[in-house]
matplotlib code that plots the C-alpha trace (Angstrom):
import matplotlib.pyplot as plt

x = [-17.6, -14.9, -12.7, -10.5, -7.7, -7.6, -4.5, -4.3, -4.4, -0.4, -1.3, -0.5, 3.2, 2.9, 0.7, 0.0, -1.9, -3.4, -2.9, -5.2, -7.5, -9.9, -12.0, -12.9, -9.1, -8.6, -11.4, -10.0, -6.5, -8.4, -10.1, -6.6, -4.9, -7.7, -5.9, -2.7, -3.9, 0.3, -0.8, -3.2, -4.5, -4.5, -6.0, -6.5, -6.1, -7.0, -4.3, -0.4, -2.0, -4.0, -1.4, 1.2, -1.2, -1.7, 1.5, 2.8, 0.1, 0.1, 3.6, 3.0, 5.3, 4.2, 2.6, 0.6, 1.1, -0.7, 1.3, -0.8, -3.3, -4.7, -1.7, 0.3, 1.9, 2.9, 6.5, 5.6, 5.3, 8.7, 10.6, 8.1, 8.8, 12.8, 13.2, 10.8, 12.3, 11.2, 11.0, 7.7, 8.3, 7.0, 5.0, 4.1, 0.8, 0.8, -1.0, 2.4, 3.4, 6.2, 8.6, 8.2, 9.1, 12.9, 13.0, 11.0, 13.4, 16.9, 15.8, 15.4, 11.0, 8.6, 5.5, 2.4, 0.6, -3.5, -5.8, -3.8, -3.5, -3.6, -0.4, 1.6, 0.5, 1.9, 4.7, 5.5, 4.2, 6.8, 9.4, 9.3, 8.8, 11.7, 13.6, 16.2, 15.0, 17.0, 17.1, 14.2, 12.0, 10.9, 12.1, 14.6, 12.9, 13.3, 16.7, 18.4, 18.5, 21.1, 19.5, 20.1, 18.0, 16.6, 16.6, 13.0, 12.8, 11.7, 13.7, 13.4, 15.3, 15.6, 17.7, 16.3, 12.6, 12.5, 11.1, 10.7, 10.5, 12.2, 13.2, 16.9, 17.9, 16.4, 19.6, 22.6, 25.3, 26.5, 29.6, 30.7, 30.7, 32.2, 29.4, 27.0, 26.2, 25.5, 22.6, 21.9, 18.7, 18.2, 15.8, 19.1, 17.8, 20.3, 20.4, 22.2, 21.5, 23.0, 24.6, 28.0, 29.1, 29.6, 26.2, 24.9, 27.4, 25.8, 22.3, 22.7, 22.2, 26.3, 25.4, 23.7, 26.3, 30.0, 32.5, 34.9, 36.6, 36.7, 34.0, 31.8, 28.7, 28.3, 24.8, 26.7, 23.2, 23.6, 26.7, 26.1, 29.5, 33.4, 35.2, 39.1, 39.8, 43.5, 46.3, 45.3, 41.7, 38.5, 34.9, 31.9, 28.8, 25.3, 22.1, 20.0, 23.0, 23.6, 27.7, 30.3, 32.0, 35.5, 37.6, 41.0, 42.4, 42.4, 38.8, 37.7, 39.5, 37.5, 34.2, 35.4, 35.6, 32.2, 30.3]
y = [-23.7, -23.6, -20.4, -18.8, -16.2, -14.1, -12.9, -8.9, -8.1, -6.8, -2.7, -1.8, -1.2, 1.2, 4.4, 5.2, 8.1, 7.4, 10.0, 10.3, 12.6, 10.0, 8.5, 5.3, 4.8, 5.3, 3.1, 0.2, 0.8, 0.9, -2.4, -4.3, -2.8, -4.4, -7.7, -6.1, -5.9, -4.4, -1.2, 1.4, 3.9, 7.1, 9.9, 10.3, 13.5, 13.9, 16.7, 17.7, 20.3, 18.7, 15.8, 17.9, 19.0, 15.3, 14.8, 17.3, 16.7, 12.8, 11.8, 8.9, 6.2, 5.1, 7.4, 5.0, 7.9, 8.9, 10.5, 11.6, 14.3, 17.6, 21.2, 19.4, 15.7, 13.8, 14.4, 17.2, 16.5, 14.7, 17.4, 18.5, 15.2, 16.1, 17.4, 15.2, 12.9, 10.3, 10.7, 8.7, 5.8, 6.4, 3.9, 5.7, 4.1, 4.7, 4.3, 4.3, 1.4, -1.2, 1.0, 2.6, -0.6, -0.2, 3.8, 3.5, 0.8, 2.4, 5.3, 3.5, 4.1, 1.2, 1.2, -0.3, -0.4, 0.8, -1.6, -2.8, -6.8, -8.7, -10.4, -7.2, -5.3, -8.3, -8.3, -4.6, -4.2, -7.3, -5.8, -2.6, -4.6, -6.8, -3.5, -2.5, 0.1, 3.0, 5.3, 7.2, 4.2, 4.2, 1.5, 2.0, 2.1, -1.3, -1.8, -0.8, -3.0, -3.8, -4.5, -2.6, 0.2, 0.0, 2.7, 3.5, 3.2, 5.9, 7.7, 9.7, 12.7, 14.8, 18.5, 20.0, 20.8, 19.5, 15.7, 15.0, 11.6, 11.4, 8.2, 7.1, 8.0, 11.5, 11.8, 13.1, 12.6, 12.4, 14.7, 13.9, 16.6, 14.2, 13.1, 15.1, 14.5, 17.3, 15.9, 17.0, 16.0, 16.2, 19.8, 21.4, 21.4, 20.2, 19.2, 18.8, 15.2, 13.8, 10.3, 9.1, 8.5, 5.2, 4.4, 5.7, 3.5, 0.4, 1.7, 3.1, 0.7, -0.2, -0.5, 3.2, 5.1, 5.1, 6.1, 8.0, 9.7, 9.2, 11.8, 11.7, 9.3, 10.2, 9.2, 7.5, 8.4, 12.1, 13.2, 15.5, 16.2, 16.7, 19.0, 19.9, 23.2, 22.7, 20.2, 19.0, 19.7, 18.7, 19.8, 17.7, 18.9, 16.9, 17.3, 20.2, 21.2, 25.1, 24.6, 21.9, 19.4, 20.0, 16.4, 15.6, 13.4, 10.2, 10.7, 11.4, 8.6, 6.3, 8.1, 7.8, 4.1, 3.8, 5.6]
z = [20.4, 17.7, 17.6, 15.5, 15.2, 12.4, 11.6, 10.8, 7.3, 6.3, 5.5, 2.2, 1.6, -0.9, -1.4, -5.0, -7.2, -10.3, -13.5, -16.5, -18.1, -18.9, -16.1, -17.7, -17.8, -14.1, -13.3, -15.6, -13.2, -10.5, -11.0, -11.7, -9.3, -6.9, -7.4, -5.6, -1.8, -1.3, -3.1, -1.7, -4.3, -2.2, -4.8, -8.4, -10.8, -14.1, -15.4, -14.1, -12.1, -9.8, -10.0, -8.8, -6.1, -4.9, -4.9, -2.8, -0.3, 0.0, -0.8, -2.3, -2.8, -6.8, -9.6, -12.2, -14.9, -18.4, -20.7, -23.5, -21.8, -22.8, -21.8, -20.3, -21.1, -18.3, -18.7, -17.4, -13.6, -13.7, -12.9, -9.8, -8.5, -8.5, -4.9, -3.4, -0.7, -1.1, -4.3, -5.8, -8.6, -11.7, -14.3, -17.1, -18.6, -22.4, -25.8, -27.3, -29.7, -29.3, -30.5, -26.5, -24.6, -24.5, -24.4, -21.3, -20.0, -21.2, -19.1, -15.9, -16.3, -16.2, -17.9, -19.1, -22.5, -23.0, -21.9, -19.5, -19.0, -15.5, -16.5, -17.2, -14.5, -12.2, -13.6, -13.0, -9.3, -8.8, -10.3, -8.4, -4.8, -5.1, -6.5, -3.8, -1.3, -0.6, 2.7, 1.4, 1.6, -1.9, -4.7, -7.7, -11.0, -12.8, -13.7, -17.0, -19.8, -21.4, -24.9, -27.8, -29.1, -32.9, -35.6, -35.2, -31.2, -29.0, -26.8, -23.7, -23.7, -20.7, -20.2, -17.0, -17.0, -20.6, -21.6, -25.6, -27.3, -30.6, -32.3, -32.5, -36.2, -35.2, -33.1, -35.5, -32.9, -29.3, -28.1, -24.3, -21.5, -18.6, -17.0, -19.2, -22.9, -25.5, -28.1, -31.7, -33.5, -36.7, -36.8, -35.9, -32.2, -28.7, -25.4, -22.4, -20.7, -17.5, -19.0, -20.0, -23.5, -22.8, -21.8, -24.9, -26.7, -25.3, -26.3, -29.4, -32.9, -33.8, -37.5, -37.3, -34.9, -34.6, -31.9, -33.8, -30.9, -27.0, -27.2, -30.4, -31.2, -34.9, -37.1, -40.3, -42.3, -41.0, -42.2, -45.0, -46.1, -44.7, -45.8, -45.4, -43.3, -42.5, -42.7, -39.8, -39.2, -41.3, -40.8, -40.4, -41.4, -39.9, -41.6, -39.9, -37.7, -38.0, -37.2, -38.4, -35.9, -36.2, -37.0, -36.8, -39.8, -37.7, -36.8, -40.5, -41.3, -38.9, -39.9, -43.8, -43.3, -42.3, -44.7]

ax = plt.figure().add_subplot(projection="3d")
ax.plot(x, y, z, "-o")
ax.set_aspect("equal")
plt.show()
């Protein structure tokens, strides 16, 4: 009689949670994620309550995240996820456009677009498993890109507790704070973000912002008007913005040259 060995099935590698408010969604997941014997779907919620709630009990190691869903977005269980260790990854699985592919990616945050495709869903979970794996187990986020943001982009913004979306020519300029940066939108709104200058300078369109100092990103079609305080100071005034950027004459000089 003819016998075999089977060799064990390899367990799961990572443990994952699925987020959306709408159950057909999760089921759709559910069925491509089948395909993926390396990832175990461990629970499901439907809101950032109960998500939060999962994830604090299971610990998983991926959330497969909605971010359009009735109270509460799901930008909103980032910040519950902070002192977490290990700290779950996070696709974010979105109705949004085009426009959302390289926000998503300049901010370190995969993602996949409603319905989701075989093919694109393959292509994330094999980007997160060849990811390096840090002491906590749990694998970096896909890597940053290095391509260019467009005018009409979204953007992830992040101060704290606090996740918005805006498009890039909603930002009126950029001033550093060493490792911090300090954002002004258009509505007259700011922020405080944890990223350099610099990295902001590689993202940002060139023909819609300039570098007119070591620490100013300034929105060319923001600029409302300069005007002369001193001999040797000149104020900037932004569209929306409730107080002027002060300028020195080299620095008006610069942004003069590119209006």
């Amino acid at each position: 009689m003819n016998t075999s060995i089977k060799t064990p099935a390899s367990p799961p590698r990572f443990r994952v949670i699925l987020v959306d408010d709408e159950p057909a969604a999760r089921v759709h997941l559910t069925n491509r994620l089948k395909s993926h014997p390396e990832l175990e779907i461990v629970g499901e919620a439907e809101d950032v309550t109960s998500a939060n709630d999962l994830v604090q009990a299971l610990k998983p190691d991926m959330i497969f995240l909605d971010i359009q869903m009735p109270k509460k977005n799901g930008f909103a269980l980032l910040p519950k996820l902070e002192n977490l260790i290990p700290k779950p990854a996070v696709v974010f699985v979105t109705a949004y456009d085009e426009y959302a592919i390289k926000a998503f990616e300049a901010n370190a945050l995969d993602y996949l677009t409603k319905p989701v495709s075989p093919a694109r869903l393959a292509k994330t979970i094999l980007r997160l498993s060849k990811s390096p794996i840090p002491e906590t187990g749990v694998p970096h986020p896909v890597a940053k890109t290095e391509e260019r943001l467009a005018e009409e982009d979204l953007v992830l913004l992040r101060d704290k507790s606090l996740f918005m979306m805006v498009k890039v020519r909603e930002i009126t300029a950029i001033e550093a704070h060493g490792d911090y940066t300090r954002i002004l939108l258009n509505e007259g709104n700011n922020l405080m973000m944890k990223q350099t200058l610099s990295r902001w300078e590689s993202q940002l369109p060139t023909g819609l912002f300039i570098k007119v100092s070591r620490s100013l990103l300034l929105n060319t079609q923001s600029v409302s008007k300069i005007v002369k305080k001193n001999l040797l100071t000149w104020e900037l005034h932004l569209q929306g913005a409730t107080e002027p950027i002060q300028l020195s004459n080299l620095e008006r000089k610069r942004l003069r040259a590119a209006l």
